[in-house]
C-alpha positions as CSV (number, residue, x, y, z in Angstrom):
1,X,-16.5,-3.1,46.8
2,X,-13.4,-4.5,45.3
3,X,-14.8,-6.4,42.8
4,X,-17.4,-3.7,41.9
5,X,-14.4,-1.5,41.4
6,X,-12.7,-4.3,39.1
7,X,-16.0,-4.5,37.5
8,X,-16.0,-1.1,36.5
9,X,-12.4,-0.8,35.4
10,X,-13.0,-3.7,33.0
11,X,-16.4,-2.3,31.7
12,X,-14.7,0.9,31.1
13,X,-11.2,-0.6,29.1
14,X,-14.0,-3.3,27.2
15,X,-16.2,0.6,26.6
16,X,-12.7,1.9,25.3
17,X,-11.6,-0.5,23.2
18,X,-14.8,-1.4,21.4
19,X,-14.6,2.6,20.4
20,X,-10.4,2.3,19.2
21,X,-11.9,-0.6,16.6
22,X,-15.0,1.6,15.2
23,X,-12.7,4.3,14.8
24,X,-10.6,3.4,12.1
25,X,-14.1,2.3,10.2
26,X,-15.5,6.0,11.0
27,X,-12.2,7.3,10.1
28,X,-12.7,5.7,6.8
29,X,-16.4,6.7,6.1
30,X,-15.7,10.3,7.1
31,X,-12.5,10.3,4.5
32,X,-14.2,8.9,2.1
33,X,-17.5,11.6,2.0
34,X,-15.3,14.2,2.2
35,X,-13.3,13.0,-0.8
36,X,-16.9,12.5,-2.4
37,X,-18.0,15.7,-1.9
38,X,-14.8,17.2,-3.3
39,X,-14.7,15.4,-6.2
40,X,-18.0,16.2,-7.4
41,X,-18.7,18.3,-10.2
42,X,-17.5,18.7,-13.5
43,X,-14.1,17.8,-14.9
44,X,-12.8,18.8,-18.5
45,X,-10.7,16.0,-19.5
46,X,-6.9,17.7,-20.4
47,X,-4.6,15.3,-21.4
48,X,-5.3,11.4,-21.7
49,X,-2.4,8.4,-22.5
50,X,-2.6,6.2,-24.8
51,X,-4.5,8.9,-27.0
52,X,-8.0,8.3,-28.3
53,X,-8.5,6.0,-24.9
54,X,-11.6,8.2,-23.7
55,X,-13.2,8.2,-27.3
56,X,-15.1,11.4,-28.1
57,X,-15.4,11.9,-24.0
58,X,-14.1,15.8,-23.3
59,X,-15.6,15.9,-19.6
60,X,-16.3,13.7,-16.5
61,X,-19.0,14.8,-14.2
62,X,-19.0,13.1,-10.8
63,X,-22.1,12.9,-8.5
64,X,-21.8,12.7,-4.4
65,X,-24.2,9.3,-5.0
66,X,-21.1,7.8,-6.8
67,X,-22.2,7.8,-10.1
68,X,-20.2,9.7,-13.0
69,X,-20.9,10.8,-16.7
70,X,-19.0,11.0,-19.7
71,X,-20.0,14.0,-21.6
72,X,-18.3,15.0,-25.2
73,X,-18.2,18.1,-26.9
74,X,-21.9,18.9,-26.9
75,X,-22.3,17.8,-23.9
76,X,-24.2,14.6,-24.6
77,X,-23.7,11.8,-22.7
78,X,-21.5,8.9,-24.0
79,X,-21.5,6.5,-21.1
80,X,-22.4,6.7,-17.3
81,X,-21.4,4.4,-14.6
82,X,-20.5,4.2,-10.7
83,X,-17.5,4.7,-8.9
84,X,-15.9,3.8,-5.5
85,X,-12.9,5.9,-4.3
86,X,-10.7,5.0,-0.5
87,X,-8.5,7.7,0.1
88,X,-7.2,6.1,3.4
89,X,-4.8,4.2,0.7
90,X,-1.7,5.3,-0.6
91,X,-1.7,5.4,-3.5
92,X,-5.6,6.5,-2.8
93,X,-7.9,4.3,-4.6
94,X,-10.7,4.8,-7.7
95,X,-12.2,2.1,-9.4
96,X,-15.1,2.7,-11.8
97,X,-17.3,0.5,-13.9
98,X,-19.4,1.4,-16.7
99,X,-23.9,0.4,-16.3
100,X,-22.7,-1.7,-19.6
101,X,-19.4,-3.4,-18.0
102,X,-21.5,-3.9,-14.8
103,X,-23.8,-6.6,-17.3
104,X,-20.5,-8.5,-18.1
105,X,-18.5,-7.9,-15.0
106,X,-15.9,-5.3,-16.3
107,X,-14.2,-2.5,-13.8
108,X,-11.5,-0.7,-14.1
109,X,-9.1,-0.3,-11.0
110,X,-6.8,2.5,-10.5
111,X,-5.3,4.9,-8.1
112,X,-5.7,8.8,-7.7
113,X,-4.7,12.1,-7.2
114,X,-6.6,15.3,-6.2
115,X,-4.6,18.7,-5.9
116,X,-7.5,21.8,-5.6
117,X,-9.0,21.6,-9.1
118,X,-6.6,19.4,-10.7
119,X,-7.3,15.4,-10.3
120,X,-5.3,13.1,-12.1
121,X,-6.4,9.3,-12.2
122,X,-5.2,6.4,-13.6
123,X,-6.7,2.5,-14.6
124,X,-6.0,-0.3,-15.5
125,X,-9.2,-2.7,-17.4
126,X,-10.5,-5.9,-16.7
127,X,-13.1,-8.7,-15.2
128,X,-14.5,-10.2,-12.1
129,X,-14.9,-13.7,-12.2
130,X,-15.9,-16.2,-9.3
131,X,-14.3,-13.1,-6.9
132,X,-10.7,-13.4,-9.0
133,X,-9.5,-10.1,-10.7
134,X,-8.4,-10.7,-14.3
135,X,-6.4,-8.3,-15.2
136,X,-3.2,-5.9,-14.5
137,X,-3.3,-5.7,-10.8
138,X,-4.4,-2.1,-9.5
139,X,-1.2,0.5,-10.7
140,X,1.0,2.5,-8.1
141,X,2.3,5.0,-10.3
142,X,0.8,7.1,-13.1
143,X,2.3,6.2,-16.2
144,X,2.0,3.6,-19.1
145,X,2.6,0.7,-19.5
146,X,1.7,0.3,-15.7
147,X,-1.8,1.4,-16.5
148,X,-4.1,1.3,-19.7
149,X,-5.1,4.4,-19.2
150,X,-4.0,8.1,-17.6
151,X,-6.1,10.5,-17.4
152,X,-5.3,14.1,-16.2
153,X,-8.1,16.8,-15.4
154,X,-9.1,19.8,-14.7
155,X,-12.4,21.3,-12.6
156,X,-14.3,22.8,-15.1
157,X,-15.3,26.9,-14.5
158,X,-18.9,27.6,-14.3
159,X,-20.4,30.3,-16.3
160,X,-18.3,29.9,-19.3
C-alpha cells in the first residue's frame, strides 16, 4: 500500500511537472495568435525614418497566415513577403523577409509596438549565412542610427 501510495505521488508531481514545461510553449503559441490576429489587416504607412526607405509603399497589409503586402498609392502591390512576430519578448519581436530576399537569404529583424490601431515597428537589414546573422544585431529602441528603418502606422478605416 505504501509504495502504491509513493507510486502515485510520484506519477502525479512527474503529471505536474511535464504540464509547468508545456505551459510556457502554450503560453507562447496562444500570445503569438492573438498578436496575429490583431495585427491583421491594413496599415497606412504614417511616418517612416530615413525617408524614402519604404519606396513608393503607402500601406502594409498583414494576413493571419503570416504573410504581408506592400501596397502604394493605387493600391498595387510592390513587394510581398512573410513575417514572424514573439510578443512574449520585450522589446516584442518582428522580423520580416521579402519572397525576393528569401532567394538570397535577406531578413530584416526588428522589434515592435502595437497600441489599438497604432503599430510602430522598427528593422534593421541583413543576411543569413551558415546560421550566422550579418548584420546590426536586432534594435531595442526605435530610433536611428539603431535601426535602418522606423516605421510608424496607422490601421487603415474601411469604407473610405
Amino acid at each position: 500500500m505504501k509504495s502504491t501510495l509513493s507510486t502515485l505521488v510520484v506519477l502525479a508531481f512527474g503529471v505536474g511537472a511535464m504540464a509547468d514545461d508545456s505551459m510556457p510553449k502554450d503560453a507562447k503559441s496562444i500570445a503569438i495568435a492573438q498578436s496575429v490576429e490583431t495585427l491583421a489587416g491594413t496599415w497606412d504607412i504614417v511616418a517612416v525614418q530615413p525617408a524614402g526607405s519604404t519606396k513608393e509603399a503607402k500601406q502594409l497589409v498583414f494576413r493571419k497566415d503570416h504573410s504581408y503586402t506592400a501596397l502604394d498609392a493605387s493600391s498595387n502591390e510592390l513587394w510581398s513577403g512573410t513575417y514572424d512576430l514573439d510578443p512574449t519578448k520585450t522589446p516584442k519581436v518582428f522580423d520580416h523577409r521579402s519572397y525576393e530576399s528569401l532567394k538570397t537569404g535577406g531578413d530584416a529583424l526588428g522589434v515592435y509596438e502595437l497600441d489599438g490601431d497604432k503599430l510602430r515597428f522598427c528593422c534593421v537589414v541583413g543576411t543569413w549565412q551558415e546560421k550566422q546573422w550579418t548584420g546590426k544585431p536586432r534594435p531595442t529602441e526605435f530610433k536611428l542610427p539603431a535601426a535602418d528603418v522606423v516605421l510608424e502606422l496607422r490601421r487603415a478605416q474601411t469604407g473610405k
